[in-house]
C-alpha positions in Angstrom: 2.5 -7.4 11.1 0.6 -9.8 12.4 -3.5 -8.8 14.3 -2.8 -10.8 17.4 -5.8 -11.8 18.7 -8.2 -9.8 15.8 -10.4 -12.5 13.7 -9.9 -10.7 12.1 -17.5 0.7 -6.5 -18.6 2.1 -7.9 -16.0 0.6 -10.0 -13.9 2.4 -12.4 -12.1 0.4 -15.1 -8.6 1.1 -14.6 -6.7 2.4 -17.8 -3.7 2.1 -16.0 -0.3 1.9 -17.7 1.9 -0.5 -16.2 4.8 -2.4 -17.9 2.9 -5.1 -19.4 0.2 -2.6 -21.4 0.0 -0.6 -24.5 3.9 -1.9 -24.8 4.3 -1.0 -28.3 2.9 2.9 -28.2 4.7 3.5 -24.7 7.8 2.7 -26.7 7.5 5.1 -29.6 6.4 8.1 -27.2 9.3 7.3 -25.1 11.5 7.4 -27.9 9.8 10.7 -29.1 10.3 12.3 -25.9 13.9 11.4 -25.8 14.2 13.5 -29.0 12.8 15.6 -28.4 14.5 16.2 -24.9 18.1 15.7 -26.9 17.3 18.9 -29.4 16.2 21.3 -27.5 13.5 24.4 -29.4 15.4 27.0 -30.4 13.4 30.9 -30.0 14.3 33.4 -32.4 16.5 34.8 -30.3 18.9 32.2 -30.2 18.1 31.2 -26.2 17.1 27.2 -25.5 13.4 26.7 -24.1 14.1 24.5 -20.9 11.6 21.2 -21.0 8.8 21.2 -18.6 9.0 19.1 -15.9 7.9 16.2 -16.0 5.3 15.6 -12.8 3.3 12.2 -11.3 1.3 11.6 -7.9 1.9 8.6 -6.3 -1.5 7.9 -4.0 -0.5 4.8 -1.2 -2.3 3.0 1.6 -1.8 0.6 4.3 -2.5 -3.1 4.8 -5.5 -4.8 3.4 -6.1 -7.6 5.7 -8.5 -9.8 4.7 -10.2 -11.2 8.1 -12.4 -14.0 7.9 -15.5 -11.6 8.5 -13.9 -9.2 6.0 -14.0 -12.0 3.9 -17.7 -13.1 5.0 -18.8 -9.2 4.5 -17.4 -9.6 1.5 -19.4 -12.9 0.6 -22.7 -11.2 1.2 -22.3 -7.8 0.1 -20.0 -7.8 -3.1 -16.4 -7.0 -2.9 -17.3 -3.4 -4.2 -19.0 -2.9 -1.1 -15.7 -3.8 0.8 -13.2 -1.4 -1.3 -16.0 1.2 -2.4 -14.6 4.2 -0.2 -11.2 3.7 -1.4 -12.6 3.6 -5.5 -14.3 6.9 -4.5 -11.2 8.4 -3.2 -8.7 7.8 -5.8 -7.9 9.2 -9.2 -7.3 8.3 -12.7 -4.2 10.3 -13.1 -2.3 8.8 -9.9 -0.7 5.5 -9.2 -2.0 4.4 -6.4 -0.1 1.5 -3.7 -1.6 -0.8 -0.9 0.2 -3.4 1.0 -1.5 -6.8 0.1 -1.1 -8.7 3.6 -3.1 -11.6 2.7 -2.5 -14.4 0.1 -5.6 -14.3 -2.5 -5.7 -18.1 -1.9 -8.2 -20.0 1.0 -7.9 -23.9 0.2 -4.0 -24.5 1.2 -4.0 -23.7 4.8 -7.6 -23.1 6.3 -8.1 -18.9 7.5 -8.2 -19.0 11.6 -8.2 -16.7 13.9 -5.3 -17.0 16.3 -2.1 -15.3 17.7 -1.0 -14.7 15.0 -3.9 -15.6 12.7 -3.4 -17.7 9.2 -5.0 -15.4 6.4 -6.4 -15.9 3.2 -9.0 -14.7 1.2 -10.7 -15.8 -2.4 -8.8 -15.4 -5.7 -11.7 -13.2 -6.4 -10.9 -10.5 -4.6 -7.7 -9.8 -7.0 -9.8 -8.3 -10.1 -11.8 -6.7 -7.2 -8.7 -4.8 -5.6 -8.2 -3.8 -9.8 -11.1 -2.4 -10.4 -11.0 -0.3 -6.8 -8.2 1.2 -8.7 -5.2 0.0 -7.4 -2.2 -0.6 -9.8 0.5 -1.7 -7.3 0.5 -4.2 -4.4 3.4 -5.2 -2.0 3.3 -8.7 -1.3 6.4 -8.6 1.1 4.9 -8.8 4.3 4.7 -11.5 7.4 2.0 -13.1 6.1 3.1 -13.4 2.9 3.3 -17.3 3.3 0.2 -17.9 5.4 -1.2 -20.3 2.2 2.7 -21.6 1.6 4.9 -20.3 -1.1 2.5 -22.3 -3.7 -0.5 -20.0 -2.7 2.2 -16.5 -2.5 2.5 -17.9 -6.3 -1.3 -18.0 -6.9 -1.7 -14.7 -5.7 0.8 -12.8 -7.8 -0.5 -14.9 -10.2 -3.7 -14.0 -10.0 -3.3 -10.2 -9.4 -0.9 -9.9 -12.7 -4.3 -11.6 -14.4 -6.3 -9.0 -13.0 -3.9 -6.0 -14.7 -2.2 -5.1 -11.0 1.9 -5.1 -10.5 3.2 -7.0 -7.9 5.8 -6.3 -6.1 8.0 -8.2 -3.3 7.7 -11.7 -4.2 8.0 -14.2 -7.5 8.7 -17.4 -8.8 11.8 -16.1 -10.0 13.7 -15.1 -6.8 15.7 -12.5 -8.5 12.3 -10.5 -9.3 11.0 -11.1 -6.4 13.8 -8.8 -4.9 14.2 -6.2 -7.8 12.0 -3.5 -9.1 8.6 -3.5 -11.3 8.3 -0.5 -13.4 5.1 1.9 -14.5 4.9 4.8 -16.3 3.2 7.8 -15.7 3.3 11.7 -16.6 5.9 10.8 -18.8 7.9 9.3 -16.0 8.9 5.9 -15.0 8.5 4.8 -11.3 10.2 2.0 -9.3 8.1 -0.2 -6.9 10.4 -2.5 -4.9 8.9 -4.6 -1.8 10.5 -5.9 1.2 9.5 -7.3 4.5 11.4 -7.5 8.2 9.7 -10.7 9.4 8.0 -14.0 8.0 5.2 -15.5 10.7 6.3 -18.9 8.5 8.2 -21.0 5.8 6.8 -21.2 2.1 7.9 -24.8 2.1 9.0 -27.1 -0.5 6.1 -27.8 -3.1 6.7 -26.0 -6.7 5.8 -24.1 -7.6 6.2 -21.6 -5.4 6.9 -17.8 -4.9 10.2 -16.2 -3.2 9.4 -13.7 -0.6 11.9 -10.5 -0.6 13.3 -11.2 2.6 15.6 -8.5 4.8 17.0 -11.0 6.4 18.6 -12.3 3.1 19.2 -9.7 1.1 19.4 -5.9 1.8 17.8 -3.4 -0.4 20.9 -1.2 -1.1 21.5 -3.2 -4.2 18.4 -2.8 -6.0 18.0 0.5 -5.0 20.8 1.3 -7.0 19.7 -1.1 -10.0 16.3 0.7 -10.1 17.6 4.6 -10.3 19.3 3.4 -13.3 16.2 2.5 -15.0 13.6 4.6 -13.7 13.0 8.4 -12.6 11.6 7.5 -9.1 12.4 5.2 -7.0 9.4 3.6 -4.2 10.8 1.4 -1.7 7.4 -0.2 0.5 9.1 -1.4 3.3 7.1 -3.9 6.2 8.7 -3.6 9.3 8.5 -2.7 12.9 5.5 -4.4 15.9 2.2 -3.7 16.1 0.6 -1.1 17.3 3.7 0.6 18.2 2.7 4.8 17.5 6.1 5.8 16.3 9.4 5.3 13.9 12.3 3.0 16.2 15.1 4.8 15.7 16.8 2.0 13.6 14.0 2.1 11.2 14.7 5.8 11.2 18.8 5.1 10.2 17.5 2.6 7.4 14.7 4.6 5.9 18.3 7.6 6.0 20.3 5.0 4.6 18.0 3.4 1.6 17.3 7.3 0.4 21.0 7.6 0.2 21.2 4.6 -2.2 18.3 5.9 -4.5 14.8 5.7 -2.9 12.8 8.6 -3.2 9.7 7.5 -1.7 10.1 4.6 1.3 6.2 3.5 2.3 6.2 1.8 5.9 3.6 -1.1 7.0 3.3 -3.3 9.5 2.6 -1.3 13.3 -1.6 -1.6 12.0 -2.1 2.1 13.2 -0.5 5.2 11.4 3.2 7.2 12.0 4.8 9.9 11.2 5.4 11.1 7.6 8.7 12.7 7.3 10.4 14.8 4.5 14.1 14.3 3.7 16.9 15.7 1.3 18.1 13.1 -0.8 21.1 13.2 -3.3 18.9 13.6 -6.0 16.4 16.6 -4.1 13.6 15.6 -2.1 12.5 12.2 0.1 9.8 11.4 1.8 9.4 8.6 4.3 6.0 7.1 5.5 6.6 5.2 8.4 3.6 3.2 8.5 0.3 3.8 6.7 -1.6 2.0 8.9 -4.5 -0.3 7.5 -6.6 0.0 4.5 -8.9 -2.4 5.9 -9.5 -5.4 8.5 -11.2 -6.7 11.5 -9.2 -4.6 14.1 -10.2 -2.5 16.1 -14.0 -3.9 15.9 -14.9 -3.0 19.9 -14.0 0.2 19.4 -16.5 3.0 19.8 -16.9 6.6 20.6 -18.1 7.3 24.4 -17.8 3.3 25.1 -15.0 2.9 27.7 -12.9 -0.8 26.4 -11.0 -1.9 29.5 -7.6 -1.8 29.0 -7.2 -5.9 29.7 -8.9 -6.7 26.3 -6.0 -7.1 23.2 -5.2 -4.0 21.7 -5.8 -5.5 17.7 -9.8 -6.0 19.1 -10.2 -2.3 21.2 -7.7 0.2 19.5 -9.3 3.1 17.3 -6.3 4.0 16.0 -5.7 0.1 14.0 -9.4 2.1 11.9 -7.8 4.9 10.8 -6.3 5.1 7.5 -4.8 7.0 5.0 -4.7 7.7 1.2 -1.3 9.5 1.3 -0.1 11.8 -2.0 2.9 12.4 -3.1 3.6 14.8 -6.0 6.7 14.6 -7.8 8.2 16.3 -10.4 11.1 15.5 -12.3 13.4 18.0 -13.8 16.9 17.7 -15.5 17.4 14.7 -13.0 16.7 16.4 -10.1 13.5 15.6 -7.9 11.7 18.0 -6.0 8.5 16.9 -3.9 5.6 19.5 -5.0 3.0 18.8 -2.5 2.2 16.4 0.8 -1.2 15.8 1.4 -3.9 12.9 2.7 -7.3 11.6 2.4 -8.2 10.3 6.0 -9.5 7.2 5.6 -11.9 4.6 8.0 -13.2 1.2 8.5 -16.8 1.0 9.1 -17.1 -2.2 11.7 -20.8 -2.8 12.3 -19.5 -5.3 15.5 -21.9 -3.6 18.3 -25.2 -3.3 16.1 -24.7 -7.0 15.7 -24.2 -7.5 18.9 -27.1 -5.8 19.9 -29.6 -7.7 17.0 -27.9 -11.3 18.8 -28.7 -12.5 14.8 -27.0 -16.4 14.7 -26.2 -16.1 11.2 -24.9 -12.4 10.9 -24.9 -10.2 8.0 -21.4 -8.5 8.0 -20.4 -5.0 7.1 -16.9 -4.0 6.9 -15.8 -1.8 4.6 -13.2 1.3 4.0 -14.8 4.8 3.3 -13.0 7.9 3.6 -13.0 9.7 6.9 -15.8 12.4 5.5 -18.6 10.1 5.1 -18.4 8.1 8.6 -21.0 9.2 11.6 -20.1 12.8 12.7 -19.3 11.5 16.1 -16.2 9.1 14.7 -15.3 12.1 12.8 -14.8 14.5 15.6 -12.8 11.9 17.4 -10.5 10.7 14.6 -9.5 13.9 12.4 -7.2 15.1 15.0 -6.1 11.6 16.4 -5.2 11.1 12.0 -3.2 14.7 11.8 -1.5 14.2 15.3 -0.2 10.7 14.4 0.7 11.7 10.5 2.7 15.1 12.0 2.9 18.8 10.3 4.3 17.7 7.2 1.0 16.2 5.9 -2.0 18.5 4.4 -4.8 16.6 5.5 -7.8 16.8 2.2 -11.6 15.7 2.5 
């Protein structure tokens, strides 16, 4: 949801296989390993050798807001700089989710600080979220049309370009509300993308994206369409105020409700600072619901400091610790004669170096910025101590925190 008041890789080349990739040899193997699945070995003995499970980790993050002096960090320092931690943190073998809460477009509506703030950020930044690693982005948020529906356009435009699935918000309004499909482990995974709240209308110049909006069309539906074509089902969901520390109990009977009608996975954004992670039966064999993964990374939260006492007057988006901490949440899933069992829980703390007091302190006019996302382990030992438990307290018992 909107900041309030907040102004806000080592690469690896992504082999990624999403639906638009290696279309031809995806096809055959599929085919093979329905054969293979519909005549079963036979052992001597006479007795059927079950198939192996079939297993995939889904890796997901928060909100990547793009401040202006994200965006200015960025300008100086390389966009690798900005997204390095995360690169370093993921792997090749997972699919990996952020929420994408700013258009990838800066000329249509000019990027301001405000209450809430207009956001945008360079095209360029699309083939830099790539090669970081990412494969899926939800576009579905409330600030979706901050640069219009023209510049929403631009920016799915743009990441499809750069080899990344978006999800949440098309052209074609019937895509924008249905599921995008990648395979991995043998398995083939659902992304869908919708958002409680719009800060503003995409207006009327073409052509432009549809956003998928709650308040025009419910999930349930899709849901439903997606288990029919895929093995797991991912609902990223933007709801709920900011900086609120814990699941409203309606978003509690939705997140019950959407499982029921096929989700496997629902990731929360939209409160800025991390909930509770919560495991689920489902009528298929195991949920889990992410509440709200916080942010990946922004401007929020730049005042904060360990030992520095904020007074309690200043906006919470400018002084709260908790809008730094992040998370690199993974799921493992296997998949088993239809049934879906969750293998393992477990999370790579995550934090947003703000270098705000060090240039307060050199008064430069013309600042050099750094804001970036690293994983909890390499920040000062100090922010450590203060944020591992703050991260495991907020997350709850069912996450296995990792280095």
């Amino acid at each position: 949801m909107a900041g309030g008041a907040a102004d806000e890789a080592s690469a690896r080349t992504p082999d990624r296989v999403v639906t638009s990739r290696l279309m031809a040899r995806r096809v055959s193997v599929l085919a093979f390993a329905s054969i293979a699945l519909s005549f079963a070995a036979v052992v001597p003995s006479g007795r059927a050798i079950a198939p192996e499970p079939r297993a995939v980790t889904i890796a997901a993050t928060g909100d990547v807001m793009l401040h202006l002096k994200v965006n200015a960090g960025a300008a100086q320092r390389g966009w690798a700089h900005v997204f390095g931690g995360l690169a370093r943190s993921l792997r090749e073998d997972e699919i990996a989710f952020a929420n994408l809460e700013t258009p990838l477009v800066d000329d249509i509506r000019e990027p301001v600080t405000g209450s809430p703030p207009i956001l945008g950020a360079p095209t360029t930044a699309a083939s830099a979220l790539a090669t970081a690693g990412l494969d899926v982005l939800g576009c579905a948020n409330n600030h979706a049309y901050d640069q219009t529906g023209v510049g929403m356009a631009r920016t799915v435009e743009a990441l499809r370009v750069a080899g990344v699935v978006a999800v949440g918000a098309d052209v074609d309004p019937e895509r924008a509300y249905a599921a995008e499909v990648v395979e991995r482990g043998g398995l083939r995974v659902a992304f869908l993308s919708y958002t409680e709240q719009l800060n503003r209308g995409g207006g009327e110049r073409e052509p432009r994206a549809t956003v998928a909006w709650l308040r025009h069309r419910d999930p349930t539906e899709a849901l439903r369409a997606a288990r029919s074509q895929a093995d797991l089902v991912v609902l990223a969901i933007h709801w709920s105020h900011d900086f609120v520390p814990r699941p409203l109990a309606r978003h509690r009977a939705l997140a019950r409700a959407w499982v029921a009608a096929g989700a496997d996975l629902v990731l929360g954004t939209g409160p800025h600072v991390l909930q509770e992670v919560e495991r689920l039966p489902s009528p298929r064999g195991d949920a889990v619901v992410a509440y709200s993964l916080g942010n990946m990374v922004s401007n929020q939260g730049q005042r904060w400091q360990p030992r520095r006492r904020i007074p309690e007057w200043v906006h919470p988006a400018i002084r709260l610790a908790e809008t730094r901490d992040g998370i690199l949440l993974r799921t493992r899933w296997s998949v088993e004669r239809g049934r879906v069992g969750v293998e393992d829980v477990s999370g790579t703390p995550l934090w947003t170096i703000n270098d705000f007091w060090e240039r307060a302190a050199r008064r430069e006019r013309h600042p050099s910025y750094d804001i970036r996302v690293v994983p909890l382990r390499e920040a000062p030992d100090d922010v450590r101590a203060a944020r591992m438990a703050a991260i495991a307290a907020a997350l709850g018992p069912e996450v296995r925190l990792t280095p």
